[in-house]
KOLROSE-293074 format. One record per residue (C-alpha): residue in three letters; x, y, z. Coordinates in nm, 2 decimals. Each point is the difference from the previous one (the first is absolute). Layout:
BEGIN
{r ala, {X, Y, Z}}
...
REM end
This chain:
BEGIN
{r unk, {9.47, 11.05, -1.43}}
{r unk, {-0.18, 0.27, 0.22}}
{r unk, {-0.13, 0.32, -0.18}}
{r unk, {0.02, 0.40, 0.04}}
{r unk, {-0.22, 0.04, 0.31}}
{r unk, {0.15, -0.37, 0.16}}
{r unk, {0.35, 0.14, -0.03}}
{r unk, {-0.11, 0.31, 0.12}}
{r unk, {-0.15, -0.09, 0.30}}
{r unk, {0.23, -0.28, 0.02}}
{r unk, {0.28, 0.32, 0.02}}
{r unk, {-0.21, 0.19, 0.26}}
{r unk, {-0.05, -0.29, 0.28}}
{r unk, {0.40, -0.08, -0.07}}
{r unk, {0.12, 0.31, 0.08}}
{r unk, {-0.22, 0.00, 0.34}}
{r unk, {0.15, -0.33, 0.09}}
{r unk, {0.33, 0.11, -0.04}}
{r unk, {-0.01, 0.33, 0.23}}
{r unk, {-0.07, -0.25, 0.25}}
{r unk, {0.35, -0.17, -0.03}}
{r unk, {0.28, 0.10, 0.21}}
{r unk, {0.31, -0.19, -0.09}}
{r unk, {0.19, 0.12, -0.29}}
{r unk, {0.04, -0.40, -0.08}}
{r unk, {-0.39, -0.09, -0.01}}
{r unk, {-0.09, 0.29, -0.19}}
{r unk, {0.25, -0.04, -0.31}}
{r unk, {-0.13, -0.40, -0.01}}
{r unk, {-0.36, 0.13, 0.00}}
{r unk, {0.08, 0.30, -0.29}}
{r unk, {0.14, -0.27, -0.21}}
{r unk, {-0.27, -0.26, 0.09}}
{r unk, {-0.31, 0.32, -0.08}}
{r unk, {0.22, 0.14, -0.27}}
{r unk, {0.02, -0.35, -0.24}}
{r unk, {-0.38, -0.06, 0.09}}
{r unk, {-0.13, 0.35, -0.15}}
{r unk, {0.22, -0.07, -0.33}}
{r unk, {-0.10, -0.38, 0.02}}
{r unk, {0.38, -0.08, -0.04}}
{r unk, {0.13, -0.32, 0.09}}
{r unk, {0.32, 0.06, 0.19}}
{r unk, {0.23, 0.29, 0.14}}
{r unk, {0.24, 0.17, 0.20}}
{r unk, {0.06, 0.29, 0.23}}
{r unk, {0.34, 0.11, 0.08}}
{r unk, {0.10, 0.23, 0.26}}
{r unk, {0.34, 0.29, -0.02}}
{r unk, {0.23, -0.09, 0.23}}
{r unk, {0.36, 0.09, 0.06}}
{r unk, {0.28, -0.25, -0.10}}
{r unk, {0.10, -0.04, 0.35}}
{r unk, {-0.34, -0.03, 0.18}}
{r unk, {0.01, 0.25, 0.32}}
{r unk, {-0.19, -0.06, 0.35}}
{r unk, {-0.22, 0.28, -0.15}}
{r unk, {-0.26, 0.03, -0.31}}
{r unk, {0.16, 0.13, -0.28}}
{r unk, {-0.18, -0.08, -0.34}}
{r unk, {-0.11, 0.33, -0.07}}
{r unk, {0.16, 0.26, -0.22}}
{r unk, {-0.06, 0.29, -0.22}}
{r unk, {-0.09, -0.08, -0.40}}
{r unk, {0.24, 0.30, -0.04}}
{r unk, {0.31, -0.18, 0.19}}
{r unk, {0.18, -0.13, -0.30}}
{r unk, {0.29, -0.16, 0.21}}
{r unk, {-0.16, -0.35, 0.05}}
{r unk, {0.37, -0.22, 0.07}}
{r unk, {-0.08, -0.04, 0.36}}
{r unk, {-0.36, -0.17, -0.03}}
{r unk, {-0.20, -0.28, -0.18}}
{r unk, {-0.33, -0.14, -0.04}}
{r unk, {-0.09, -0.34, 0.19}}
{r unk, {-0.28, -0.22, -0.08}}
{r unk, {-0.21, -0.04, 0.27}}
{r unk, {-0.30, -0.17, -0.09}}
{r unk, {-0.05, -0.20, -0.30}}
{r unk, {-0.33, -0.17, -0.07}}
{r unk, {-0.13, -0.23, -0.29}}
{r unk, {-0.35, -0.19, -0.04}}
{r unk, {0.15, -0.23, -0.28}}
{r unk, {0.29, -0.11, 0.25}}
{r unk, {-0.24, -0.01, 0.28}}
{r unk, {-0.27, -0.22, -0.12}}
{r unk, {0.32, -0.23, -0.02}}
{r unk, {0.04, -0.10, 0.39}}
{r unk, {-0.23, -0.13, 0.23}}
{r unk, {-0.27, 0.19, 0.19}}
{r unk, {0.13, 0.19, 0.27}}
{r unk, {0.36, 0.02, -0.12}}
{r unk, {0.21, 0.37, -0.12}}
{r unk, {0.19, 0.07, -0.29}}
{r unk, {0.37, -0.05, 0.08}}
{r unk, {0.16, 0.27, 0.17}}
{r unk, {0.17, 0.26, -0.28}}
{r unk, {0.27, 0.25, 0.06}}
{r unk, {0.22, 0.18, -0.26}}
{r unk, {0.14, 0.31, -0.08}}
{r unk, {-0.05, 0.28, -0.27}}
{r unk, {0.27, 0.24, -0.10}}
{r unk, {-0.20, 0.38, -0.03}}
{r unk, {0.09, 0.06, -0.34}}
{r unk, {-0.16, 0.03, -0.39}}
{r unk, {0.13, -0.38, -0.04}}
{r unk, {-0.31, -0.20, 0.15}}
{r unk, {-0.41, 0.03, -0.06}}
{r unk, {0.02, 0.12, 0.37}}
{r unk, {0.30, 0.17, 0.05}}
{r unk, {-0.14, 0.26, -0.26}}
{r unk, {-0.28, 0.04, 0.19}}
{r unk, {0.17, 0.06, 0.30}}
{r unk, {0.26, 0.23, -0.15}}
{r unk, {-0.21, 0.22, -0.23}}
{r unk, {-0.35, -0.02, 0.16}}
{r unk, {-0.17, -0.13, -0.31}}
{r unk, {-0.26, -0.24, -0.05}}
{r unk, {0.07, -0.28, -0.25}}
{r unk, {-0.27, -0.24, -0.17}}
{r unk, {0.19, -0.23, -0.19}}
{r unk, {-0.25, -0.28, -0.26}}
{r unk, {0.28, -0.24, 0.00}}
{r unk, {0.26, -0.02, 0.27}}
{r unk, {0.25, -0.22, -0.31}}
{r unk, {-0.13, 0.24, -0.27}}
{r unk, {0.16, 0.33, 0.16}}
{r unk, {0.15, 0.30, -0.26}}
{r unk, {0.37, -0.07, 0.00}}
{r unk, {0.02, 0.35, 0.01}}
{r unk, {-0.12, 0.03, 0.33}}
{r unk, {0.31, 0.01, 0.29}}
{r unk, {-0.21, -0.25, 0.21}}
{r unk, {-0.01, -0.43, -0.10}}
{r unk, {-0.22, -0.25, 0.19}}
{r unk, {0.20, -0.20, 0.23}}
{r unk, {-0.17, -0.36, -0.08}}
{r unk, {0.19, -0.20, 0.23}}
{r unk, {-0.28, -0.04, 0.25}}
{r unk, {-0.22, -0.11, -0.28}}
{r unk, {0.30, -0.26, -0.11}}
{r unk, {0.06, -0.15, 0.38}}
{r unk, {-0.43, 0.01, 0.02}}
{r unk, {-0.12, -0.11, -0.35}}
{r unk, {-0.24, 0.30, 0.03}}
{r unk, {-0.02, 0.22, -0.35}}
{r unk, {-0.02, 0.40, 0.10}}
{r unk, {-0.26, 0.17, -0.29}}
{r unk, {-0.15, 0.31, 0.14}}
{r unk, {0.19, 0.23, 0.21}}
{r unk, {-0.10, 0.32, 0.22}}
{r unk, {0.24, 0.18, 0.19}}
{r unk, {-0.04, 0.29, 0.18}}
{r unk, {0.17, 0.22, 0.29}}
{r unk, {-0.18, 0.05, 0.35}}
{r unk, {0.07, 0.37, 0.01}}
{r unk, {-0.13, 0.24, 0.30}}
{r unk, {-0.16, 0.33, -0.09}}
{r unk, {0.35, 0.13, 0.12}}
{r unk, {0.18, -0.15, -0.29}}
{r unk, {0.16, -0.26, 0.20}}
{r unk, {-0.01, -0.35, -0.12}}
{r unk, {-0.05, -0.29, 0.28}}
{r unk, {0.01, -0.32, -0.26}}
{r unk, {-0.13, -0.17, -0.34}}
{r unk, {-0.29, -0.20, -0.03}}
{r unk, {0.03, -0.24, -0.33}}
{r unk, {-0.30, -0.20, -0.10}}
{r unk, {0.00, -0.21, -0.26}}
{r unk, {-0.23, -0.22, -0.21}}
{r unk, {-0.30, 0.21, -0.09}}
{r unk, {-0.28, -0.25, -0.02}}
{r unk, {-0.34, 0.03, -0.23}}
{r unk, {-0.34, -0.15, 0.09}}
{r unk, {0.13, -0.36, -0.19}}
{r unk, {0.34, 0.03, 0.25}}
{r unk, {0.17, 0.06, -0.35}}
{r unk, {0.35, 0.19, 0.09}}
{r unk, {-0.06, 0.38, -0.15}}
{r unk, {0.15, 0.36, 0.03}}
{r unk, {-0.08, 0.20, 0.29}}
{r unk, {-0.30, 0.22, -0.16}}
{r unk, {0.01, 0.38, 0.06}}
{r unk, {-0.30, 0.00, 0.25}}
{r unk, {0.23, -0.29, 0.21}}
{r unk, {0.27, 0.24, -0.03}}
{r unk, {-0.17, 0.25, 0.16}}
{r unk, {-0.20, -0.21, 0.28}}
{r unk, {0.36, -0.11, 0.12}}
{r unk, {0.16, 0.35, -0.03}}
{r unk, {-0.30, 0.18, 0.21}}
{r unk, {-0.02, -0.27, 0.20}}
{r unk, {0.43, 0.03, 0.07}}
{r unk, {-0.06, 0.36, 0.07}}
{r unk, {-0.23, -0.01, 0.26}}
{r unk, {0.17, -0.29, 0.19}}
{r unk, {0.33, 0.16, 0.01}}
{r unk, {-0.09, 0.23, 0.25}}
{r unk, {-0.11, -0.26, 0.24}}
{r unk, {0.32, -0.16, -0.12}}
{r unk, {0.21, 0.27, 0.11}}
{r unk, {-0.17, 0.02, 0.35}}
{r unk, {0.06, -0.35, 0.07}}
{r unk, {0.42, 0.08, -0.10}}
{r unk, {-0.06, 0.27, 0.24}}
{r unk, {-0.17, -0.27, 0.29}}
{r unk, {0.28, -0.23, -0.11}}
{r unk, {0.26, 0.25, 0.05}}
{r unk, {-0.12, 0.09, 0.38}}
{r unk, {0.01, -0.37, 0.08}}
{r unk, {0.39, -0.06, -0.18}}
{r unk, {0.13, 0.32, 0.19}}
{r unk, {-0.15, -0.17, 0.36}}
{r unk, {0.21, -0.42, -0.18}}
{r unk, {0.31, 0.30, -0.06}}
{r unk, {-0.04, 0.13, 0.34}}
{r unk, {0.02, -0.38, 0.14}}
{r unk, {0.28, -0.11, -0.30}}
{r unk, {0.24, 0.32, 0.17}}
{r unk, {0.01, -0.20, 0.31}}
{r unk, {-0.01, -0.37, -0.13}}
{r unk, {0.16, 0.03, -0.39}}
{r unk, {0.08, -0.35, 0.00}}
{r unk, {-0.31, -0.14, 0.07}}
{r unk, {-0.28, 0.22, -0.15}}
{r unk, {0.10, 0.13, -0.35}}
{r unk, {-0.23, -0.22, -0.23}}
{r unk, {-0.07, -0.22, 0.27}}
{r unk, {-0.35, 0.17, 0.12}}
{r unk, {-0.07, 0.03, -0.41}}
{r unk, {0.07, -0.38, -0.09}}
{r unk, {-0.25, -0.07, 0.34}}
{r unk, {-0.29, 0.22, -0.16}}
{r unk, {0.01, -0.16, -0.31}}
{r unk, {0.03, -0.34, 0.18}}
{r unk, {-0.29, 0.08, 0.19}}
{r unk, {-0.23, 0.12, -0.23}}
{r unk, {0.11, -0.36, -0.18}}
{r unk, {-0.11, -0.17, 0.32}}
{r unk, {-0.32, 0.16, 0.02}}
{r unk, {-0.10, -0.01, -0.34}}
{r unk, {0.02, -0.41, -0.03}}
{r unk, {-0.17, -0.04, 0.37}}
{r unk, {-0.33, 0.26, -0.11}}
{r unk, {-0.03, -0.26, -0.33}}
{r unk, {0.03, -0.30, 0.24}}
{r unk, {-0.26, 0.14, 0.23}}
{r unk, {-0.24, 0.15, -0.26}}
{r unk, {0.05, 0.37, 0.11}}
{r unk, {-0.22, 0.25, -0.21}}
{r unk, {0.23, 0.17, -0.29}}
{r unk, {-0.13, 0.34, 0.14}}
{r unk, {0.11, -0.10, 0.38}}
{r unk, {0.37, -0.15, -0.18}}
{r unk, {0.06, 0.32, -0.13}}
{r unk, {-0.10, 0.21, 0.27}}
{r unk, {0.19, -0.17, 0.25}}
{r unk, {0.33, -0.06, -0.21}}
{r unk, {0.02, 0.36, -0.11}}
{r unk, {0.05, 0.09, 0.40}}
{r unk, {0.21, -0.31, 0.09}}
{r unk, {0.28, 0.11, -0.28}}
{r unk, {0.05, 0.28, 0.19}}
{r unk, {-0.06, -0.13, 0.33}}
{r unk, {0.26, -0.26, -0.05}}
{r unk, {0.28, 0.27, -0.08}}
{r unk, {-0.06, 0.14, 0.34}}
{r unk, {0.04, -0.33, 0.23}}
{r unk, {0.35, 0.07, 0.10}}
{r unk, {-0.01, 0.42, 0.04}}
{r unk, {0.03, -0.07, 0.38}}
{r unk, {0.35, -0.10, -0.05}}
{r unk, {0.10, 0.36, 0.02}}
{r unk, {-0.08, 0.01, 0.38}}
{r unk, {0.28, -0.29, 0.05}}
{r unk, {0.38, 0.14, 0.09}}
{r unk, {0.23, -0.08, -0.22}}
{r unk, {0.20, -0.23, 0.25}}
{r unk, {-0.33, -0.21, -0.02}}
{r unk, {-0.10, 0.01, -0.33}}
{r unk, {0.36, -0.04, -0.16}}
{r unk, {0.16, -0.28, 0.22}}
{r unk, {0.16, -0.28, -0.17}}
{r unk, {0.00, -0.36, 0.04}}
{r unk, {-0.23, -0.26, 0.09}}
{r unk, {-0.15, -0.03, 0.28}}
{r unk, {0.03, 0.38, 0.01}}
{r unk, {-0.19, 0.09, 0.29}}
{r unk, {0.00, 0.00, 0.35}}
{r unk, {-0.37, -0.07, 0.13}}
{r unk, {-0.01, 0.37, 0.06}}
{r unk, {0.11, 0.10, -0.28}}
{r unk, {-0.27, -0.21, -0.23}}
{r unk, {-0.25, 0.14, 0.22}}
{r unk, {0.09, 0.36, -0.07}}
{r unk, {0.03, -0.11, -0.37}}
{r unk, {-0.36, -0.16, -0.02}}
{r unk, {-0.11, 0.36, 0.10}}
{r unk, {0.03, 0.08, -0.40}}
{r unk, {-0.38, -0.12, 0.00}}
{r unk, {-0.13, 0.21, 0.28}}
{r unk, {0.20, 0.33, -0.18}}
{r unk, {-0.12, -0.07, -0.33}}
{r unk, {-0.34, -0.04, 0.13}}
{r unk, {0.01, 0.34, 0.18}}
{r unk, {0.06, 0.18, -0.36}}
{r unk, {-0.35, -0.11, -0.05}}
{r unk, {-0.15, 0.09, 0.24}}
{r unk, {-0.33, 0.20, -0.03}}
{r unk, {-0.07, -0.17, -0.31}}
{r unk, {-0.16, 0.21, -0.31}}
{r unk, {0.01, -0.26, -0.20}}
{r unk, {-0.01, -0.38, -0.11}}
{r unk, {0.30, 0.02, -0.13}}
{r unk, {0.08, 0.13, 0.37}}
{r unk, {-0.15, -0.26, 0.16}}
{r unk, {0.16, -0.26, -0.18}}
{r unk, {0.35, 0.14, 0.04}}
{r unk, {-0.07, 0.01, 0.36}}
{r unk, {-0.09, -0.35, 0.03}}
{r unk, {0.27, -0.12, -0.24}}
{r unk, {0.27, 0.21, 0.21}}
{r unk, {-0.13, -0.16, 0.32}}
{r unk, {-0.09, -0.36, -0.09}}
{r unk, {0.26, -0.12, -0.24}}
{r unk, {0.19, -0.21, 0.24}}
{r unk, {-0.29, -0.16, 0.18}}
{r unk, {0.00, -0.37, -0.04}}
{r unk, {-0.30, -0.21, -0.18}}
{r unk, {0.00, -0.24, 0.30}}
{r unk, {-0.03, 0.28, 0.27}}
{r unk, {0.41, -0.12, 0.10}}
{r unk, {0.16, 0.19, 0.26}}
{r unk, {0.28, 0.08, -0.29}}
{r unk, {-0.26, 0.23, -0.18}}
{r unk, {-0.02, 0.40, 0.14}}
{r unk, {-0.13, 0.20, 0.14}}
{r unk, {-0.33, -0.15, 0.03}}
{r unk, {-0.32, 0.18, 0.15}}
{r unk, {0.14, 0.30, 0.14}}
{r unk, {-0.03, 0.37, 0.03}}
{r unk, {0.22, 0.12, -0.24}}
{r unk, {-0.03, 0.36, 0.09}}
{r unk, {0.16, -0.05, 0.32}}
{r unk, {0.33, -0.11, -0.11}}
{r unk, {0.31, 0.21, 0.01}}
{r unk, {0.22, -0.01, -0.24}}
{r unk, {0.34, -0.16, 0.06}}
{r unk, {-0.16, -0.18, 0.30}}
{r unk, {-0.03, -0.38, -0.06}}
{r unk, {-0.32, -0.13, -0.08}}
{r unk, {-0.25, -0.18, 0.25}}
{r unk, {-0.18, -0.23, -0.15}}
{r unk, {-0.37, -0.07, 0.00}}
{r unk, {-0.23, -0.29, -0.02}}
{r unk, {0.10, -0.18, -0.31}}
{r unk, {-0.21, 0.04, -0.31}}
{r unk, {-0.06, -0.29, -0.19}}
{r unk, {-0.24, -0.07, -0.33}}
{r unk, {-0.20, 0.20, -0.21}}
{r unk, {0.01, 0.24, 0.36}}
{r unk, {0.32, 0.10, -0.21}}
{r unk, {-0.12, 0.23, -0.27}}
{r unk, {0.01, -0.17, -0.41}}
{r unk, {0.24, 0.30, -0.08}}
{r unk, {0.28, -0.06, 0.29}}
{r unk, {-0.03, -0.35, -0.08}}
{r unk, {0.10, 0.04, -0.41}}
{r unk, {0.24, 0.20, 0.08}}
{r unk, {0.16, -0.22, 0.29}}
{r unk, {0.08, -0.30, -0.27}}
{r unk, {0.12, 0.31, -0.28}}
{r unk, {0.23, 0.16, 0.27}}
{r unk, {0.12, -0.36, 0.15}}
{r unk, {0.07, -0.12, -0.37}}
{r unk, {0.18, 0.28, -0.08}}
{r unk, {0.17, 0.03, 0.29}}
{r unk, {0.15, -0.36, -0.03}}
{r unk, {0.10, 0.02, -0.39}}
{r unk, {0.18, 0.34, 0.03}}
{r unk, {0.31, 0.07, 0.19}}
{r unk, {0.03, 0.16, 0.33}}
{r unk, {0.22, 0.14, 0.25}}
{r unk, {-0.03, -0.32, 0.21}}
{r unk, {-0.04, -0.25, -0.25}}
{r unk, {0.06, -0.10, -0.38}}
{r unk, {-0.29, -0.05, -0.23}}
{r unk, {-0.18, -0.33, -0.07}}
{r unk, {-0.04, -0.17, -0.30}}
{r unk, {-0.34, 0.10, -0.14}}
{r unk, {-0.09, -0.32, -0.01}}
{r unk, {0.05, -0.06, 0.39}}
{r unk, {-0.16, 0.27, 0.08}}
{r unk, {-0.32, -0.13, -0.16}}
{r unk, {0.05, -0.30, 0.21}}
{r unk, {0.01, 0.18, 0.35}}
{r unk, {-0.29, 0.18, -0.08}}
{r unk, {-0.16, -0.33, -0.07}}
{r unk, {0.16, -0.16, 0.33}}
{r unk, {-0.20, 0.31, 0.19}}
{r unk, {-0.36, -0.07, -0.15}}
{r unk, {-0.23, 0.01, 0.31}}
{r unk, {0.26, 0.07, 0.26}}
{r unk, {0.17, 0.39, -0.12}}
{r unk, {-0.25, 0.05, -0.29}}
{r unk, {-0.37, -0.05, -0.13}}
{r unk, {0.01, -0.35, -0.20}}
{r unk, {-0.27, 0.12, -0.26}}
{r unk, {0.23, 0.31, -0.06}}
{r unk, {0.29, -0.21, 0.00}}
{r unk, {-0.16, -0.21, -0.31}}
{r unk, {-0.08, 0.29, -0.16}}
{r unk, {0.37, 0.13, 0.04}}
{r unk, {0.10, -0.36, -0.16}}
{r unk, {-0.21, 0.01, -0.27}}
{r unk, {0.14, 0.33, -0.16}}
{r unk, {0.34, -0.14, 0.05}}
{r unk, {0.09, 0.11, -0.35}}
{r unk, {-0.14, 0.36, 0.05}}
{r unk, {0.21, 0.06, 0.30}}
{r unk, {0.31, -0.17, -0.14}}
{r unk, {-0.03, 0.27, -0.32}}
{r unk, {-0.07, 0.28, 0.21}}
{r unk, {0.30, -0.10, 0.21}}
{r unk, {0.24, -0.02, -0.30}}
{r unk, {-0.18, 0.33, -0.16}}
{r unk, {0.13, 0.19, 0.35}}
{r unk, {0.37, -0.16, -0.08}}
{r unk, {0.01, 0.08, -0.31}}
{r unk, {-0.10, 0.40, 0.10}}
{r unk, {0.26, 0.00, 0.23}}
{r unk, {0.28, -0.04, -0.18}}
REM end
């Protein structure tokens, strides 16, 4: 149990961390992660506004005045919990969670969201029948976890718009005896929420730039991109995560580099949009003429050139994920383009390829993202072929160790199996 000055500077290097994070994703895993650590609370959740029919662009946000709430819901998108963690072996995640809210009085945080108040609740089975909202204990039920201590509270802007909930839950004294949230805790949390909301809402705005650039691509390939570059972000950042703990990586470097390859990962096929439509819509297998594929594999090369003049890691990574995506593990002549001046090419000319790269020339990010955008790819439908069963596509990816991808990221895409399997069913269930 830290004290006064332990929480406070505890709240004070948090919130410098955090202005370092640029995906909207990261950052709401790392508020809920700081958040539960300042209160000493055991588990929680952070839920983000969305609309009922998810749209290529950001949309969570919304004023606390709008009272017309029918076309929008909160989704859990983190959970954590130390109690349920301690439970699997080292190294391993909590299984994947997704579910819905309805924005209304009825839940703990549906009345957060839909009045903008902060509830502390001492006993999440002891609440006022008077109250409108219940405790839904149906997680606890399927988990055999018992809910105490609850803390709810709205992630509100200084503008009065409100972004999510973040729920913590299990307040926990210096004997780790379950306890209310105390009134300094509640205040800790509720400064600390205000000042990350603002770095909140500028990562919403980052996300937004890099959804309108997947919309752009999605106008000219609707069947193909969608959730498709979302589901491959996730994947990746799945990937990555499992090969850093295989290979030791230093937490500060995991995060650093996982916060830019979220975003870089949305960006690998941008350069789709410099591909005709006779090209880029034909059916069929075997779809292409030699020609033709050449001209296709130019995607890499035009996506590449968006990046160009890099201001950033995150552009530097997209760059390299753009261009090195398709380039094959074992330096095959079937991976593009290869070591080439990208700069040079012309769009809607077909590509000519370089030297082959092959190894760890290819960069770490290119080469997650080749086995999330090749899985993905085979278990989805597309205008030249039906999807895969999930479980075939595992085994291709398998069949491909050391020849199309990296056999120590190829393991670590095996071993989260699970993870990518609920992430997959989480992005059907969204679409329908």
């Amino acid at each position: 149990m830290i004290g006064s000055l332990e929480k406070l500077q505890r709240l004070f290097e948090a919130e410098r961390l955090l202005n370092e994070i640029k995906d909207t994703d990261v950052l709401l895993e790392r508020i809920l992660t700081e958040a539960r650590a300042i209160a000493n609370a055991d588990a929680g959740s952070i839920y983000v506004i969305e609309e009922k029919q998810p749209s290529s662009i950001l949309s969570p946000v919304f004023s606390k005045e709008d009272s017309v709430f029918k076309d929008k819901l909160l989704r859990i998108k983190y959970a954590q919990n130390d109690t349920q963690h301690k439970k699997l072996s080292e190294g391993s995640k909590s299984p994947y969670v997704y579910f819905t809210v309805p924005i209304t009085k009825t839940s703990i945080s549906g009345y957060c969201a839909y009045t903008g108040q902060i509830l502390n609740i001492a006993n999440a089975y002891e609440i006022d029948p008077d109250k409108p909202y219940k405790f839904n204990s149906s997680t606890d039920v399927s988990t055999g976890y018992k809910t105490v201590s609850v803390l709810s509270l709205p992630l509100v802007t200084s503008a009065g718009q409100t972004l999510g909930v973040l729920q913590i839950i299990n307040a926990k004294d210096s004997d780790g005896n379950i306890v209310v949230f105390s009134d300094d805790a509640v205040e800790y949390v509720k400064q600390f929420a205000s000042s990350v909301t603002q770095t909140l809402e500028h990562t919403y705005l980052t996300g937004n730039m890099i959804k309108r650039m997947q919309r752009m691509a999605e106008f000219r390939d609707p069947k193909e991109t969608g959730t498709h570059v979302e589901r491959v972000s996730d994947f990746s950042i799945e990937i990555y995560d499992q090969w850093a703990l295989n290979h030791k990586i230093p937490k500060q470097e995991i995060l650093r580099f996982r916060d830019i390859l979220k975003i870089a990962a949305k960006c690998h096929d941008l350069g789709k949009v410099g591909i005709s439509d006779t090209i880029l819509k034909k059916p069929g297998p075997g779809r292409f003429t030699a020609e033709e594929r050449a001209v296709m594999m130019g995607h890499t090369c035009v996506g590449a050139k968006l990046f160009t003049q890099p201001e950033s890691e995150i552009d530097e990574m997209a760059r390299d994920v753009a261009l090195h995506h398709h380039e094959w593990w074992n330096g095959s002549e079937e991976g593009y383009p290869g070591k080439i001046d990208f700069m040079s090419y012309e769009i809607g000319s077909p590509v000519v390829k370089g030297e082959p790269m092959k190894g760890e020339e290819i960069p770490l990010s290119a080469r997650i993202v080749a086995i999330a955008d090749v899985f993905d790819a085979l278990s989805h439908r597309r205008v030249y072929k039906e999807a895969w069963s999930i479980d075939d596509a595992f085994i291709e990816i398998q069949n491909l160790s050391g020849k199309q991808f990296d056999p120590e990221l190829v393991l670590a895409f095996l071993q989260v199996k699970d993870r990518i399997i609920s992430i997959n069913a989480a992005y059907e269930r969204m679409e329908k």
